[in-house]
C-alpha positions as CSV (number, residue, x, y, z in Angstrom):
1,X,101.3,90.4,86.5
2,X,100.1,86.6,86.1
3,X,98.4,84.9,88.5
4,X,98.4,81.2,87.7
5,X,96.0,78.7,89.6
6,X,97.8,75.7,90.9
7,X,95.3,74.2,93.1
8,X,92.4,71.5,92.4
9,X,90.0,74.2,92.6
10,X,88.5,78.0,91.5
11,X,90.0,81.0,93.0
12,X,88.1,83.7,93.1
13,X,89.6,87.7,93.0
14,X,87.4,89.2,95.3
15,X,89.5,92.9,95.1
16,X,92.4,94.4,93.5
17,X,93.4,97.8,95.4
18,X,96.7,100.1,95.6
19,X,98.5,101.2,98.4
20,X,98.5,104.8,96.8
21,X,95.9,106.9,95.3
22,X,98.2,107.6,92.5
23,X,98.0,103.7,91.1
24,X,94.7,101.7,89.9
25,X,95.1,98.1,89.4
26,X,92.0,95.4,87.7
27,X,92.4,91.7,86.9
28,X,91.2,90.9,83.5
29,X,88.9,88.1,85.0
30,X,87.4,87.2,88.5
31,X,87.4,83.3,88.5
32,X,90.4,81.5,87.5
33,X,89.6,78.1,86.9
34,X,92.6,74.9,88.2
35,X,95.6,75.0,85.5
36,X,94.5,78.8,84.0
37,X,96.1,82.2,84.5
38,X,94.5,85.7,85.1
39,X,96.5,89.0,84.2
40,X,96.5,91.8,86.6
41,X,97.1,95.1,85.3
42,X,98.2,98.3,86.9
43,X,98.6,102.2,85.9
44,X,100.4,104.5,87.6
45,X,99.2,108.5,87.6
46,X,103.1,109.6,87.1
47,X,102.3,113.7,86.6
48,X,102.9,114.6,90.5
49,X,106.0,112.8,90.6
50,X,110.2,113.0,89.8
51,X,112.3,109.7,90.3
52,X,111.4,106.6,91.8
53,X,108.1,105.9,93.1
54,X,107.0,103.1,94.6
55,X,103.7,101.4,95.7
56,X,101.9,97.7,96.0
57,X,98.7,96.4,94.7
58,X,97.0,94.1,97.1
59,X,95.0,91.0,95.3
60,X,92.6,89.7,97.9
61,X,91.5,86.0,96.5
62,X,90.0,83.2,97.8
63,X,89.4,79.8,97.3
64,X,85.9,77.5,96.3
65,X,86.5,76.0,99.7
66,X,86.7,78.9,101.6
67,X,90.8,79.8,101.6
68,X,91.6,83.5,101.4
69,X,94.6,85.1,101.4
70,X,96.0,88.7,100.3
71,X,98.5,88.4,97.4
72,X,101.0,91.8,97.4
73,X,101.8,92.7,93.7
74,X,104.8,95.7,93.8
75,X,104.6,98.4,91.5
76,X,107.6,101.0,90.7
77,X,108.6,103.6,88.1
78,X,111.1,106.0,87.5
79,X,109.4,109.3,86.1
């Protein structure tokens, strides 16, 4: 996934986190400047599982001026 920065300021990614134990996710950097992008990667453990599975990483940023918000990122395979 990329998360672009359209405001006047830094955002900050304070956490990335999954709504299942069987899905990890990172962002390649924690401060994305106005005008740049950061790339948010997930991996899904697929052994335990047969058709579709589903889950959602949450992306908790925040702002230089103090704006937070969660951002919900879904995930999905077949296996």
């Amino acid at each position: 996934f990329v998360l672009t920065n359209t405001l006047n300021e830094p955002v900050t990614i304070q956490n990335v986190r999954a709504s299942c134990g069987c899905t990890t996710g990172w962002a390649n950097r924690s401060v994305v400047p106005p005008g740049e992008q950061a790339v948010v990667e997930a991996q899904m453990d697929t052994r335990n599982f047969v058709g579709l599975k589903a889950t959602v990483l949450f992306v908790d940023v925040a702002t230089a001026s103090g704006h937070a918000a969660e951002v919900r990122l879904p995930v999905q395979s077949t296996i």
